[in-house]
N, C-alpha and C positions, 0 to 999 in steps of 0.2 A: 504494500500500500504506500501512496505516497503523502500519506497524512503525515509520515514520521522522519520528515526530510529534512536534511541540512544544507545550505550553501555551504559551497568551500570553492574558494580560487585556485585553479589550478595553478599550479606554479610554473610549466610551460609556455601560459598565454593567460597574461596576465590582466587580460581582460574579457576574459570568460569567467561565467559562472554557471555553472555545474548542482544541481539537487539530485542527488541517490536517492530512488526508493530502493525500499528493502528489499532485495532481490526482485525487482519488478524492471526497472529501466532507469535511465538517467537523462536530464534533461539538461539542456548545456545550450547559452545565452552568447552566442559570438557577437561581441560589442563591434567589431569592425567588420561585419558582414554587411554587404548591401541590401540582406534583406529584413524590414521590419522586426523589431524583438517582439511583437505580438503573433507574427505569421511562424516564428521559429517556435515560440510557444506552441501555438493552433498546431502546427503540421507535425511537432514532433508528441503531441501525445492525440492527436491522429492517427500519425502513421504505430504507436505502441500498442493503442487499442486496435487495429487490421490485424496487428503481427500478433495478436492474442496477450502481449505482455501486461496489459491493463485488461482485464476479464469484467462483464457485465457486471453492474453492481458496485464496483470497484469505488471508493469514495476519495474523492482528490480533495485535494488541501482548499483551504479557504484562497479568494481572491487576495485577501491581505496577507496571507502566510505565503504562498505562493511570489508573490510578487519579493516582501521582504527576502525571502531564501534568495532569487534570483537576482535580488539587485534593480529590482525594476518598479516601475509605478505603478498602483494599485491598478490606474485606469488602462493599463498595456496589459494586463493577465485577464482584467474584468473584458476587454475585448475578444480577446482571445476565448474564454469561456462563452460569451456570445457567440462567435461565429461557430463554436464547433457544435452550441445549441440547435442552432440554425441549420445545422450540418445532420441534426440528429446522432451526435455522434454521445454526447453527454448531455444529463438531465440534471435542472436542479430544482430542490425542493424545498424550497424558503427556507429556515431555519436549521431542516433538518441537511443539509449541506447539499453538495453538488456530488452527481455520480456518473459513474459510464451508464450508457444507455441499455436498460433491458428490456428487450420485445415484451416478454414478460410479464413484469411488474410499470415499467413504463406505457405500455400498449395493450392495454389486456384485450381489447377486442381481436388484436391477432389473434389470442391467443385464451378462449371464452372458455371463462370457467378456472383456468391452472392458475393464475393469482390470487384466486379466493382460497382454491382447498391450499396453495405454499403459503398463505396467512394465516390458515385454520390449522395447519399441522405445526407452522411456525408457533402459534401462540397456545397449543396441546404443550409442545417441549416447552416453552417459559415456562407455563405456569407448573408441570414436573418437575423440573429443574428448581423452580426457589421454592417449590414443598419440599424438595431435597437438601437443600440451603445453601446453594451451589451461586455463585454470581456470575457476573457476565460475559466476565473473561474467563471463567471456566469453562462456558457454555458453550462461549466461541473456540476455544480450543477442543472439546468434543465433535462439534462440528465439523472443524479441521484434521481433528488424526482420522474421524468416521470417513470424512471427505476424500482423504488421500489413498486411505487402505482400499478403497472400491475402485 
C-alpha cells in the first residue's frame, strides 16, 4: 500500500523525489523532465494499477501526504487524482479516502448482487471477529495469510 510512504532524494539526481510503497511500486518526480509533475504522477500510478502492482481496492495516500512525500503542491497530486478519476482508473470516497477503482464495489451494476452479499459476508466476519476480541489489524492480517495461502 502506499498509505505508508516516504520521500527520500535520491542521491544520484538530486532533484528527484522518489515514494516507496511497500513492496507495491515507486513513484519518482523528475524535476527536470519536460513533462508536467502532475502527468508523471497520473501516468505513473496509471501505468502500476495496468501492470497489477496497485490491485482494486488499493487505498493511496491523501492528496496532502502524497504531494508532501513528493515534494510537490497539494494542487499538482489533487490534479492528478482528478484526471485519473476521470480516467476511471481510481475512486474516491469523501472522507473515507481515495482508492483504485473496483468494478465491484465501485460499479455494482456491473456486477448485480456481488457487493451486497462481499458487504454481508464482510460485516458476518466483523462482527465474529470483535465477539472474539480480535481488532482490526488482526482481522486484516487473517484476511491476508487466508488471502495468500488460496
Amino acid at each position: 500500500m502506499l498509505a505508508g510512504c516516504r520521500a527520500f532524494i535520491q542521491d544520484d539526481a538530486p532533484k528527484r523525489h522518489t515514494v516507496s510503497s511497500v513492496d507495491t511500486f515507486h513513484l519518482t518526480i523528475d524535476a527536470d523532465s519536460t513533462t508536467a509533475p502532475f502527468e508523471q504522477v497520473r501516468t505513473q500510478i496509471a501505468a502500476a494499477v495496468a501492470a497489477g502492482q496497485l490491485s482494486a481496492g488499493t487505498k493511496l495516500p491523501t492528496v496532502r501526504r502524497l504531494a508532501t512525500d513528493l515534494g510537490l503542491a497539494p494542487n499538482t497530486v489533487a490534479r492528478a487524482y482528478r484526471e485519473l478519476e476521470a480516467d476511471a482508473v481510481i475512486a474516491t470516497h469523501g472522507r473515507r479516502g481515495t482508492f483504485v477503482r473496483s468494478d465491484v464495489l465501485d460499479e455494482p451494476t456491473a456486477h448485480p448482487g456481488a457487493a451486497d452479499i462481499a458487504r454481508a459476508a464482510t460485516a458476518d466476519y466483523v462482527h465474529t471477529l470483535r465477539r472474539l476480541g480480535l481488532n482490526s489489524q488482526e482481522a486484516t492480517r487473517l484476511v491476508e495469510n487466508t488471502w495468500n495461502e488460496s
